[in-house]
C-alpha positions in Angstrom: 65.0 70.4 133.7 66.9 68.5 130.9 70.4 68.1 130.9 72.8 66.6 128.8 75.2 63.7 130.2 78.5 63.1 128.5 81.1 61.5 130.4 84.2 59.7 130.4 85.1 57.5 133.5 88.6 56.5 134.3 88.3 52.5 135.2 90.6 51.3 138.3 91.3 48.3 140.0 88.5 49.4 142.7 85.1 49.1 142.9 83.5 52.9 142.0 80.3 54.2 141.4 79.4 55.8 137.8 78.8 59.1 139.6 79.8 60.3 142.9 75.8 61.8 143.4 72.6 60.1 142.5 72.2 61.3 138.7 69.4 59.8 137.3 69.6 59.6 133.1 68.5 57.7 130.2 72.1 56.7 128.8 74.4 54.3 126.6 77.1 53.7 129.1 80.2 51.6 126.7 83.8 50.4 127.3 85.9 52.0 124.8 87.4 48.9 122.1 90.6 49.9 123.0 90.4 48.6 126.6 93.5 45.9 127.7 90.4 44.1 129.1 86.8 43.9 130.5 85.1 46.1 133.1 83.1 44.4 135.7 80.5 45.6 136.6 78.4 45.8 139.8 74.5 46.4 139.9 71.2 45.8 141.7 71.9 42.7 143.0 75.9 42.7 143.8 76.7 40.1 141.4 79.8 41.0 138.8 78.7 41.3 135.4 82.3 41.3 132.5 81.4 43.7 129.7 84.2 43.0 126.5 85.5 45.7 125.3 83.6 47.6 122.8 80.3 46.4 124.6 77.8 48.7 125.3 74.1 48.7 126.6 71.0 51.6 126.5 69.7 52.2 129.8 66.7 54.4 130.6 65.9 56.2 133.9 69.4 54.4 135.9 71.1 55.7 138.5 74.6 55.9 137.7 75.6 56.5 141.6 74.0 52.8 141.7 76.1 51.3 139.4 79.8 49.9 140.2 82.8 49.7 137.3 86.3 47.9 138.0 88.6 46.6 135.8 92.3 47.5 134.1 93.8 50.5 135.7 93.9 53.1 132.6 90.9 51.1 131.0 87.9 53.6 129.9 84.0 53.8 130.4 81.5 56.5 128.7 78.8 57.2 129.6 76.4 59.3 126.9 72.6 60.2 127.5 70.3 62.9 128.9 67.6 63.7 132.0 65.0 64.4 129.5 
């Protein structure tokens, strides 16, 4: 089954996963350029990765349940992609 992933996540000053379930997509996952600052992100290994605002990467077949965003309260993440 395909399915179309579009979301907007709220960034806060607490570690939180990308989706609350495992959701397995192919996806670009960017901070919006109009972010006060960067978003860290958490992944595989547990090391904190800044993304600048305005960055954004293609991943295929993540988890987004595996993958960890803080950052400025208010700040904002999308993430836009597909199961296909």
């Amino acid at each position: 089954m395909n399915n179309c992933v579009m979301r907007k996540v709220d960034v806060t000053a607490e570690f939180a996963p990308l989706a609350g379930e495992r959701t397995v997509a192919s996806v670009t996952i960017s901070c919006s350029p109009g972010n006060a600052g960067d978003v860290l992100f958490r992944g595989d290994t547990g090391q904190e990765v800044p993304w600048v605002p305005g960055e954004w990467h293609t991943f295929y077949a993540i988890d987004l349940a595996a993958v960890e965003i803080k950052g400025t309260a208010g700040d904002v993440v999308t993430v836009i992609g597909g199961t296909w």
